[in-house]
C-alpha positions in Angstrom: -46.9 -28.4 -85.9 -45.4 -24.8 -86.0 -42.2 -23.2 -85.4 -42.8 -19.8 -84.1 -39.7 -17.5 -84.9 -39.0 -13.6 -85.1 -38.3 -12.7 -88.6 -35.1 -10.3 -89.1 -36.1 -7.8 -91.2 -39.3 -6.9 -90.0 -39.0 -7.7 -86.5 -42.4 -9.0 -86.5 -43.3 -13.0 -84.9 -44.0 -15.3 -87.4 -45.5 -19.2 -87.2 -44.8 -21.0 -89.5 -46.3 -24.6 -90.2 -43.9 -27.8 -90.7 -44.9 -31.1 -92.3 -44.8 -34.2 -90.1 -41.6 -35.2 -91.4 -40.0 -32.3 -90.5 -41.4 -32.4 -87.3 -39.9 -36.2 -86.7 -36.6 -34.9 -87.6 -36.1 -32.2 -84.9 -35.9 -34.8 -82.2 -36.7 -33.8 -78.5 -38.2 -31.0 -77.6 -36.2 -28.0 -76.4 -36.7 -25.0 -74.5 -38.6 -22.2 -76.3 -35.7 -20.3 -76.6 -33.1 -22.8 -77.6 -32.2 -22.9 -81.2 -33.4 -25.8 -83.5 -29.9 -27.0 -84.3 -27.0 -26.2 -81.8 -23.8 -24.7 -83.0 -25.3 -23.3 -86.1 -25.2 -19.2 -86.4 -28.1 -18.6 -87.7 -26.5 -15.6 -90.1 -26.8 -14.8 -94.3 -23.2 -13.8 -93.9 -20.9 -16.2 -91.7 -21.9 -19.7 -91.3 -19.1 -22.1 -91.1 -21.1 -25.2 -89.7 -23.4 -24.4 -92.6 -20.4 -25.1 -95.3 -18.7 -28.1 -93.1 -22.0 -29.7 -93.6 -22.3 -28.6 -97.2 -18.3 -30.1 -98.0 -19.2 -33.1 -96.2 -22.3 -33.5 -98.6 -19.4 -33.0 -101.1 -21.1 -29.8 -102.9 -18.5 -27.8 -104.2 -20.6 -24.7 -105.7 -20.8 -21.5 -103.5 -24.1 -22.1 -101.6 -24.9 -19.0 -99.0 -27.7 -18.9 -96.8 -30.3 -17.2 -99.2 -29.7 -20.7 -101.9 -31.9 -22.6 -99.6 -34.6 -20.0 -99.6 -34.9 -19.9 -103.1 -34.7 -23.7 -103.6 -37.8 -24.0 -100.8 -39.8 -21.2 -103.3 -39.2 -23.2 -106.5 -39.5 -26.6 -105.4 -43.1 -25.3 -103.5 -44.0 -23.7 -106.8 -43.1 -27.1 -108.6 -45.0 -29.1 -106.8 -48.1 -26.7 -107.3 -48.7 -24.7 -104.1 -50.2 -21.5 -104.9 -48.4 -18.1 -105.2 -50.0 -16.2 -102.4 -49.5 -19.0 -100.4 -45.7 -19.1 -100.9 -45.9 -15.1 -100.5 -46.9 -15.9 -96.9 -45.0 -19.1 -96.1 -41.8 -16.5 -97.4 -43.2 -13.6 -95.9 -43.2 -11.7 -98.4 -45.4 -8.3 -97.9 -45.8 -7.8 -101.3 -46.4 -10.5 -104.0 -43.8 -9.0 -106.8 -41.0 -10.6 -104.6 -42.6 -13.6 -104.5 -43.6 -13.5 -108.4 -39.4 -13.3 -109.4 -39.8 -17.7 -108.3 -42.8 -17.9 -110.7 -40.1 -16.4 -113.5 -37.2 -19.0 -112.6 -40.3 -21.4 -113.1 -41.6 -19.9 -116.4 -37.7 -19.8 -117.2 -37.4 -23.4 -116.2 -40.5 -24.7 -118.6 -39.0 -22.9 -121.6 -35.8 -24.7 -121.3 -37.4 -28.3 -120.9 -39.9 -27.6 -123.7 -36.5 -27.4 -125.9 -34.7 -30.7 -124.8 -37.3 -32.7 -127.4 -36.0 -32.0 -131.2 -37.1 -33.6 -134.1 -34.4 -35.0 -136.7 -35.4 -34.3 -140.1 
């Protein structure tokens, strides 16, 4: 499964693949044209279907648009999908955009290698 879309900053078509799961949770097919999920503005900037949903989940930290991008890269990089194949999954044209998740992930392994002290 794929979900073709037309990426904002370069104007260029994009498919993207979707796991099966994600698949079974878009429920009937649409039109082509029609948006995934009606009501919701699909915007960085002004979203307020996007935070009714996020209150309602009862998250209270500022969470823009951009958060969920991010938390895709470093979960994907978690779970051990390559870089280059992030790079592509976030479109990235060049792989030193892509390499600033590997940091938070670097970052991320240096913290949890401190949480286990030894008392002496």
């Amino acid at each position: 499964y794929f979900i073709q879309f037309k990426q904002q900053k370069t104007k260029g078509v994009e498919m993207m693949p979707i796991s099966e799961q994600a698949y079974s949770l878009l429920g009937e097919r649409k039109e082509p044209t029609d948006n995934v999920f009606e009501g919701l503005t699909y915007s960085a900037y002004e979203n307020k279907h996007l935070y009714q949903w996020i209150g309602a989940a009862g998250i209270t930290k500022d969470i823009k648009f951009h958060c969920f991008r991010h938390t895709f890269a470093v979960l994907q990089l978690s779970m051990g999908t390559q870089i280059t194949t992030l790079q592509k999954m976030l479109t990235h044209k060049d792989l030193k955009t892509t390499m600033i998740y590997a940091k938070v992930m670097d970052s991320a392994k240096r913290e949890a290698s401190n949480k286990i002290s030894l008392e002496f």
